[in-house]
Every structure is written in structure tokens, then in C-alpha cells.
C-alpha positions as YAML, in Angstrom:
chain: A
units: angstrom
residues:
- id: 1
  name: UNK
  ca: [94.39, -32.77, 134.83]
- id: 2
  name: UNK
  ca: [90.71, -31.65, 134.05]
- id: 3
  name: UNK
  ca: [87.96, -33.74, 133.91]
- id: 4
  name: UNK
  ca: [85.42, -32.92, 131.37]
- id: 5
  name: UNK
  ca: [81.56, -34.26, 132.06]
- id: 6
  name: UNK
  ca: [79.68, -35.85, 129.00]
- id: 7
  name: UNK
  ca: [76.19, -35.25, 128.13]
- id: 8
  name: UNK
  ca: [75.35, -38.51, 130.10]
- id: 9
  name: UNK
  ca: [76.99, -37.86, 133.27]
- id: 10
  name: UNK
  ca: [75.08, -34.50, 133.21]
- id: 11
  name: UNK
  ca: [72.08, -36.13, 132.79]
- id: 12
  name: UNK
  ca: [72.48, -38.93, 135.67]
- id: 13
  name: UNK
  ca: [73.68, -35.98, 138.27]
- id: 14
  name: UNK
  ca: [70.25, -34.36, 137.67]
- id: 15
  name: UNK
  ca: [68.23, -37.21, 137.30]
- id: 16
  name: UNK
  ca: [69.57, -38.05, 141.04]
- id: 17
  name: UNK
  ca: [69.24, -34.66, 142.16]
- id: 18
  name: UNK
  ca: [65.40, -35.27, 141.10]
- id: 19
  name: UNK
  ca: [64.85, -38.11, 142.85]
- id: 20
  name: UNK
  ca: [66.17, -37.07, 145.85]
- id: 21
  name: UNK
  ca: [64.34, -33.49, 146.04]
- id: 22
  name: UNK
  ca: [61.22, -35.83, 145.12]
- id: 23
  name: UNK
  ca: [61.98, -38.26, 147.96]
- id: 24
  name: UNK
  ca: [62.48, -35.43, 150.59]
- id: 25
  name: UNK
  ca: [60.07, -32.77, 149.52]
- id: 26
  name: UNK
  ca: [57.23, -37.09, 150.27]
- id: 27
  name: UNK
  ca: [58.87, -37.54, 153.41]
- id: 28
  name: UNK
  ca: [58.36, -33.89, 154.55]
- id: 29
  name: UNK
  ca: [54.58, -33.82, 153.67]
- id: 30
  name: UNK
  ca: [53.89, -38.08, 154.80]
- id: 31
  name: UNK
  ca: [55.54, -36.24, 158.59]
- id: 32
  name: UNK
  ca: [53.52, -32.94, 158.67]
- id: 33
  name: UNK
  ca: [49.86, -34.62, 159.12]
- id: 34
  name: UNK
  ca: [48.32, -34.93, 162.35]
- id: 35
  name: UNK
  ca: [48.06, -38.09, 164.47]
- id: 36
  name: UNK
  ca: [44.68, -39.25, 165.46]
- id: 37
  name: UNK
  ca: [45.65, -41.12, 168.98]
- id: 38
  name: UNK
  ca: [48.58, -41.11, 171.49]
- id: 39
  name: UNK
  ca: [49.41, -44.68, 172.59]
- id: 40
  name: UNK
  ca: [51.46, -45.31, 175.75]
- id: 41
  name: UNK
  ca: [53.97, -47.89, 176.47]
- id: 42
  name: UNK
  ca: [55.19, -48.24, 179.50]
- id: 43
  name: UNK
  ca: [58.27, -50.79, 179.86]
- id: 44
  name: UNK
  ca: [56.98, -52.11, 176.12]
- id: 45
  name: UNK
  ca: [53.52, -52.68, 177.21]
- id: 46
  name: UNK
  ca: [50.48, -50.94, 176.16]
- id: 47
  name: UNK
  ca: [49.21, -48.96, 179.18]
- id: 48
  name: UNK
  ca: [46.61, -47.14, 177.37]
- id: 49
  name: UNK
  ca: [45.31, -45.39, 174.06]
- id: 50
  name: UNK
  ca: [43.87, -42.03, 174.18]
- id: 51
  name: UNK
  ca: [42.20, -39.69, 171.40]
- id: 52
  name: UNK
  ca: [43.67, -36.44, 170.56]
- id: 53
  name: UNK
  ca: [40.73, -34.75, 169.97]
- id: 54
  name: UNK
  ca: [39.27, -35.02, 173.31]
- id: 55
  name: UNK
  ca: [40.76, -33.11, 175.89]
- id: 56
  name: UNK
  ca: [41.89, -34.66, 178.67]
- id: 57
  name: UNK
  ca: [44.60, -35.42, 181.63]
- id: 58
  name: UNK
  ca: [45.89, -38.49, 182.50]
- id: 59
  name: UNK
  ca: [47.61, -39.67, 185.13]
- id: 60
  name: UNK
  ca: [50.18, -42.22, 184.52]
- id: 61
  name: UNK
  ca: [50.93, -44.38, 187.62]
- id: 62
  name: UNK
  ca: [53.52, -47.54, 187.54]
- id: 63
  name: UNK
  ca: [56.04, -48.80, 189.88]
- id: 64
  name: UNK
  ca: [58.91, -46.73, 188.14]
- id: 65
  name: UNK
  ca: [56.83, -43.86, 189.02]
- id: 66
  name: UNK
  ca: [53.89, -40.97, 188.31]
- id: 67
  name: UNK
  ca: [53.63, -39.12, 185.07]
- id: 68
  name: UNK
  ca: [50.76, -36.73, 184.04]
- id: 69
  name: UNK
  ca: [49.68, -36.52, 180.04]
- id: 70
  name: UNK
  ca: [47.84, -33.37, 179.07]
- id: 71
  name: UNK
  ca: [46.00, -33.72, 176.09]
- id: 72
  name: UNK
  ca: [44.49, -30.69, 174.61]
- id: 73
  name: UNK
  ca: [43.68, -28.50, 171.40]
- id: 74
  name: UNK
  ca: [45.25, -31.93, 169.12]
- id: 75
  name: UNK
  ca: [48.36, -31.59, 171.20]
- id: 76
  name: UNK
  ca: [49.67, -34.19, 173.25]
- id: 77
  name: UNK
  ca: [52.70, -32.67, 176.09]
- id: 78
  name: UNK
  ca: [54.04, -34.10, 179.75]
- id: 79
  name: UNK
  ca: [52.61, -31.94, 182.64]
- id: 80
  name: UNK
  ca: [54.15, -33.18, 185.20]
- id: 81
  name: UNK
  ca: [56.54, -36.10, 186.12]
- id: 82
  name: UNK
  ca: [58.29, -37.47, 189.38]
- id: 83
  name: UNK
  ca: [61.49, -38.82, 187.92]
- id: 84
  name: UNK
  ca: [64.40, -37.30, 188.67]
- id: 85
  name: UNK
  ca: [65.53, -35.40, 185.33]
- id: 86
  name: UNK
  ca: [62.13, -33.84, 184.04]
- id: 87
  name: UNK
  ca: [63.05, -33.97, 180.57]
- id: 88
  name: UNK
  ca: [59.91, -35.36, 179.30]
- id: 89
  name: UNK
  ca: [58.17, -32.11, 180.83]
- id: 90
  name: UNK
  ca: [60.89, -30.27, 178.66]
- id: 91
  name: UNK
  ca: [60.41, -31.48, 175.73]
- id: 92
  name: UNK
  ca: [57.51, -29.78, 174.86]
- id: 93
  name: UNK
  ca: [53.86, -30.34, 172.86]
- id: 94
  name: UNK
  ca: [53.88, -33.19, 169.93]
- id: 95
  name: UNK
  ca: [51.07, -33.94, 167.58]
- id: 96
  name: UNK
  ca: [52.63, -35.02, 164.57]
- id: 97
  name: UNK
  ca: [52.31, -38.55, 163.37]
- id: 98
  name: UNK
  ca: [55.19, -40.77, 164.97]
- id: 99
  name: UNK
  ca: [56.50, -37.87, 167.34]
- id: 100
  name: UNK
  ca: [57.00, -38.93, 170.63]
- id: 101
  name: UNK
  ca: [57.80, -37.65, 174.45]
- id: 102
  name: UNK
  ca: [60.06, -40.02, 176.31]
- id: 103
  name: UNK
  ca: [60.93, -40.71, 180.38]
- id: 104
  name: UNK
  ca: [63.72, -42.98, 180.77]
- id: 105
  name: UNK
  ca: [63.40, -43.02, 183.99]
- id: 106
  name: UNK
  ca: [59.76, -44.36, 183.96]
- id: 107
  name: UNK
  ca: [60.24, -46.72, 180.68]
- id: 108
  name: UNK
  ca: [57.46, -44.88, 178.91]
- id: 109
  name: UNK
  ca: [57.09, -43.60, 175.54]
- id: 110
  name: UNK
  ca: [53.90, -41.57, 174.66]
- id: 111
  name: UNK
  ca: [53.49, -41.70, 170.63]
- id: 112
  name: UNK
  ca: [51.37, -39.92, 168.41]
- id: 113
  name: UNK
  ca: [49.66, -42.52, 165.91]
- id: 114
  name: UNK
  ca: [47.32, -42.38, 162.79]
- id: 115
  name: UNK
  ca: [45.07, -45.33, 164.77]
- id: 116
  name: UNK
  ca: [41.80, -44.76, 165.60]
- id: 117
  name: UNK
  ca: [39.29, -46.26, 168.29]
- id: 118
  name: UNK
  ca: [39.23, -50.60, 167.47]
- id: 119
  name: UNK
  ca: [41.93, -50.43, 165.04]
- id: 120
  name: UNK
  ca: [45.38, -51.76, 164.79]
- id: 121
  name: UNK
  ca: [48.62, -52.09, 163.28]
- id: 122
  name: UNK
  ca: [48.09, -55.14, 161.53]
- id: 123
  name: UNK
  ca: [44.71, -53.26, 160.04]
- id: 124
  name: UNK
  ca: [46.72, -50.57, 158.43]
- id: 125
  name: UNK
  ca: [48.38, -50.70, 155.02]
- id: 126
  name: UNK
  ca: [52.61, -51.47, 155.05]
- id: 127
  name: UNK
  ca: [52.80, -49.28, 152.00]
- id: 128
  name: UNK
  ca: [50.84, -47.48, 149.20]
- id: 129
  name: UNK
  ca: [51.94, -47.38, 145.48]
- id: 130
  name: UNK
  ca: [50.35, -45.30, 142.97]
...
């Protein structure tokens, strides 16, 4: 049995297709700007917020353990770390809004953020329409 596609059904496949290339090509260029801070949790607690456009290394010291940040050139990567696994020294530079490095072991996050010096969440827009 074939199936034959009317004019309509063409048109509703594309007009999908549209959106969704639209709604992919906005999500790949809202992702691809630069972050202005790196904020670290540790255990879901702000330990501290750092600018990445100063260079800089910080140590990281908490009960679970000792991490060291490297900030430098807009980049944000894990130096060093005493846990037990290393992979948040393996996973490499991040400066991309929302990236983040991760050590389980250590219950901190380090994530790249579009916040600046005195400002906060609440201070930023939920959404923009135009």
C-alpha cells in the first residue's frame, strides 16, 4: 500500500524541520559565549567566586580534601587534586558559559557563569523575547 503526502503534510514536515534547525542553530550560539566568573560549590555551598579574566591559582581546601583551580588566559582547568580518581584534572580547560569541572570525591563543582562582581541570579533576566 503506498502512501501519498498532500501539499499540507509537505508543508508541516518543513515547517518543523525549520523550527528545529532554528532552535538548534539559538542553542549553539546562546552556548558558544564566554563566561565572565567561575563560582565554586563545594557540598552545595558557595566557597568562592573568582573572575576569569584575572589570572590566578586557587587553592581549594575542605574536609573532603585539597583541590587547586588555575585560572588563566579566560580559561578555567583543575591543576591538581588529592582525591583518589583525578578526573577533574582530566577533564581539561572550560570557559564556556555553564561548563563545568566536577570532583565527586570532594563535592565540588567549579562553573563558568555570565555573573559579574556584586551581581546575582535573582539580578539576571529568566528569559528574553524579541
Amino acid at each position: 500500500m503506498e502512501m501519498k503526502l498532500s501539499k499540507h503534510d509537505i508543508f508541516l514536515i518543513a515547517g518543523i524541520l525549520s523550527v528545529s534547525v532554528l532552535l538548534f542553530v539559538a542553542g549553539f550560539f546562546a552556548m558558544r559565549g564566554g563566561g565572565v566568573s567561575v563560582v565554586v560549590t563545594v557540598d552545595g555551598k558557595t566557597y568562592g567566586t573568582y573572575a576569569l579574566d584575572e589570572n590566578q591559582t586557587v587553592t581549594i581546601s575542605t574536609s573532603y580534601g585539597t583541590n587547586i583551580l588555575v585560572i588563566e588566559d579566560g580559561c578555567v582547568r583543575m591543576q591538581e587534586a588529592d582525591c583518589p580518581d583525578h578526573y577533574c584534572v582530566g577533564q581539561g580547560a572550560v570557559q564556556k558559559l555553564h561548563q563545568t569541572i566536577i570532583c565527586l570525591p570532594h563535592k565540588l563543582v567549579v562553573e563558568v557563569t555570565g555573573e559579574g562582581a556584586g551581581e546575582t541570579e535573582n539580578q539576571m533576566p529568566d528569559a528574553v523575547a524579541y
